[in-house]
C-alpha positions in Angstrom: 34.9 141.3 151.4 32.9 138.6 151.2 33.6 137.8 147.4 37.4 138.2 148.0 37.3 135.2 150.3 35.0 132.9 148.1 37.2 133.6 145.2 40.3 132.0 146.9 38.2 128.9 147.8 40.3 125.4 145.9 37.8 123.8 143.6 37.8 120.3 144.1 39.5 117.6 141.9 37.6 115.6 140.2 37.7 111.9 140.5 38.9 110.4 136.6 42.0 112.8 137.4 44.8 110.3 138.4 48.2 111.1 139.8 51.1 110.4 137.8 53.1 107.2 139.0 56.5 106.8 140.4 58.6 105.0 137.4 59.8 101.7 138.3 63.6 102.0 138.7 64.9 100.2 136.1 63.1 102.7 133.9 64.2 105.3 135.6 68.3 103.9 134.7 67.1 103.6 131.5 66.0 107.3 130.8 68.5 108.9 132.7 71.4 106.8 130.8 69.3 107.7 127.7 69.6 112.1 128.8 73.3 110.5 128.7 73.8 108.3 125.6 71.8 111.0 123.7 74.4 113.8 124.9 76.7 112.1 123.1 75.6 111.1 120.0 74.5 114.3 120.0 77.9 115.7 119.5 79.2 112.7 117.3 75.8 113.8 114.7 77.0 117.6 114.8 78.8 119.3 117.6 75.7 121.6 118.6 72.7 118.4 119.1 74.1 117.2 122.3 71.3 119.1 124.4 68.3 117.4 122.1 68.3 114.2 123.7 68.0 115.3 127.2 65.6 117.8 126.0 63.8 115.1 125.0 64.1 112.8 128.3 63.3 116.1 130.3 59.9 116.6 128.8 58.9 113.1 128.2 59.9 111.6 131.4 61.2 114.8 133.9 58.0 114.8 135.3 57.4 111.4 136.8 61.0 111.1 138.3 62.9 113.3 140.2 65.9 111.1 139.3 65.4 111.3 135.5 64.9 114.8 136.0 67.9 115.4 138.0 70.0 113.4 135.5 68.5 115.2 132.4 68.6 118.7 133.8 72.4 118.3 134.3 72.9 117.0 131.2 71.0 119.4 129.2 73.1 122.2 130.9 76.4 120.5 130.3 75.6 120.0 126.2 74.3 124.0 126.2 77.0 125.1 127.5 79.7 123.3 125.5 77.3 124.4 122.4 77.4 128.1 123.5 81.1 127.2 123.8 81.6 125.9 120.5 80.1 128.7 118.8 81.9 131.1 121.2 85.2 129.2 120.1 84.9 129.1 116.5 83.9 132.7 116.2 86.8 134.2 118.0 89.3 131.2 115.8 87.7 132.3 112.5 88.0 136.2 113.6 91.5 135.9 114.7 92.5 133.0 111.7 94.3 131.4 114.6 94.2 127.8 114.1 90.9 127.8 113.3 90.5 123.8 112.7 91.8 123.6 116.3 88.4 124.8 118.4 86.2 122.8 116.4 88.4 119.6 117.7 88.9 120.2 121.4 85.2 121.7 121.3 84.0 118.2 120.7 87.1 116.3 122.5 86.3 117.5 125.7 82.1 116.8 125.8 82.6 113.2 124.4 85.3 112.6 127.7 83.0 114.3 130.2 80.1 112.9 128.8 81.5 109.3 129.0 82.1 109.6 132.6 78.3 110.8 133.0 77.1 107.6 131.0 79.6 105.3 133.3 77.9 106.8 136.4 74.3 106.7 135.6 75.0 103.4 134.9 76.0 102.8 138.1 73.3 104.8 139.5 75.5 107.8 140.6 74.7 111.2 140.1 77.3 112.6 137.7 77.3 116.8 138.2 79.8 118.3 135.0 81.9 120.1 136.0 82.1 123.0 133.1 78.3 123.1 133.2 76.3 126.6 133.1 73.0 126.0 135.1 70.7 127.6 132.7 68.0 125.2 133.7 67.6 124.2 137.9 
């Protein structure tokens, strides 16, 4: 018994281990615009790369801000879910030869729109939550 306890005992920190800080605010504009910006040139590069950039601002920054978190987290779920979309789409045109130059069109029509009114509000400092977005990633 008396190992079970002693085993459960924290170890302490050591000293040269320092937090991580709080970004400054302005930075924190700045990476969540950039989870945005990067959405949509995602989509204009190829249809599927919209979920690199926040990707990207998730891992680099996530951590420090819950605000660049929050902003990258619901981006990165908007741009996989239009990408699972997209393939979903142009599957079922190709299979069905149904206007199949049509899905590829509204597939990236509707991210750019949506994502422009994530950019505008991150801008303003508002949280922006898309509406079509799948929350693989809380």
């Amino acid at each position: 018994m008396e190992h079970l306890r002693e085993s459960h005992v924290p170890e302490p920190v050591p000293d040269d281990v320092v937090p991580p800080r709080r970004m400054h605010p302005a930075r924190e504009r700045a990476w969540a615009r950039f989870a945005h910006w990067g959405g949509l040139f995602g989509v204009l590069a190829g249809a599927l790369l919209g979920w690199v950039a926040p990707l990207i601002v998730l891992l680099a920054a996530g951590r420090r801000s819950a605000v660049v978190r929050g902003h990258a987290v619901a981006t990165l779920n908007f741009y996989l879910t239009w990408a699972l979309l997209t393939v979903l789409a142009v599957v079922v045109s190709v299979y069905t030869n149904k206007e199949p130059e049509l899905a590829p069109f509204a597939m990236i029509w509707i991210p750019l729109t949506l994502g422009c009114c994530g950019v505008i509000l991150s801008a303003r400092d508002d949280r922006y939550r898309y509406p079509t977005a799948i929350r693989f990633i809380r």
